[in-house]
C-alpha positions in Angstrom: -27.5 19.0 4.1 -28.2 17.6 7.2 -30.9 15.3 5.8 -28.7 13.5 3.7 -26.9 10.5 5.5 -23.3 9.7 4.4 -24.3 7.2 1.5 -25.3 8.7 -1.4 -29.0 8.2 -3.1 -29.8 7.1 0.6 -31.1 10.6 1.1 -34.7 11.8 1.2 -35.4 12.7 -1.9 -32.6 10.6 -3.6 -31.8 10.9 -7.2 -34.7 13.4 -7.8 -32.8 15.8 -5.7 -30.4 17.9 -7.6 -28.2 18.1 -4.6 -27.8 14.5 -4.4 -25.8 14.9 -7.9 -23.4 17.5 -6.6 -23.0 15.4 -3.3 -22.2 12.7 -5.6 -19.4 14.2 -7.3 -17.8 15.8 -4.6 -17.5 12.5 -2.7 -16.1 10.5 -5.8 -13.8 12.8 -6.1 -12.7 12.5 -2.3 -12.9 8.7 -3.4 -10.7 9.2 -5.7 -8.1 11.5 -3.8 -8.3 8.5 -1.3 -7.4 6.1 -3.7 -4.5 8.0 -4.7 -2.9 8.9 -1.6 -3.4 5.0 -0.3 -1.5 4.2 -3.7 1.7 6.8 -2.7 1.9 5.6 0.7 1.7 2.1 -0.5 4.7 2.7 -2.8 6.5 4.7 -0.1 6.4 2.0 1.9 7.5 -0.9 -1.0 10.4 1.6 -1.8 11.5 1.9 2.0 11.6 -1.7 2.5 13.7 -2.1 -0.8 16.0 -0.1 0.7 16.1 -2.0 3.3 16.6 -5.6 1.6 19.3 -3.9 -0.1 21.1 -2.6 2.8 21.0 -6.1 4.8 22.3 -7.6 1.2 25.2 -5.1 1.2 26.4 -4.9 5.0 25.8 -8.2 6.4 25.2 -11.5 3.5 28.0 -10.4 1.4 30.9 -10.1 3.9 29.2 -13.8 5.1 28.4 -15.3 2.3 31.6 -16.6 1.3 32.7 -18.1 4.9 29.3 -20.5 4.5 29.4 -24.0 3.8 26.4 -26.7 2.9 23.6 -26.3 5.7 24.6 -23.3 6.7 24.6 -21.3 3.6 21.4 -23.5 2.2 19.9 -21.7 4.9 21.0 -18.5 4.3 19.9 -18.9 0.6 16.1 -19.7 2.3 15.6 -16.5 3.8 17.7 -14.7 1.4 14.6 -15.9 -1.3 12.0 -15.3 1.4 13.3 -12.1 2.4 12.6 -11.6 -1.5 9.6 -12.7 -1.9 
């Protein structure tokens, strides 16, 4: 296997090598076990920082939000939508 170089159909013999084929699937399939696990730790992190949003809203804006007046709370109301967005 040592002849083949990381890219497949870059090998020696290329596509008229039957090894090439089996080397092919076997890395799709890593490229597709990849592609999955980038996608769960993606979500992971989306669903950590939810919880996070949702903590600050909770503990902190709500027992302020009512004490705010004009620049103060338009403000607030900007990095509330930010912190949203």
């Amino acid at each position: 296997m040592s002849r083949f170089s990381k890219v497949p159909g870059a090998g020696v013999k290329a596509i008229k090598n039957p090894v090439y084929w089996s080397r092919m699937q076997i890395q799709n399939q890593r490229y597709k076990a990849q592609s999955q696990a980038l996608v769960e730790r993606f979500n992971e992190r989306w669903h950590r920082l939810s919880d996070i949003q949702n903590k600050i809203a909770n503990d902190f804006v709500d027992e302020i939000i009512e004490d705010l007046r004009g620049k103060e709370l338009d403000k607030l109301m900007l990095y509330i939508d930010e912190m949203q967005s």
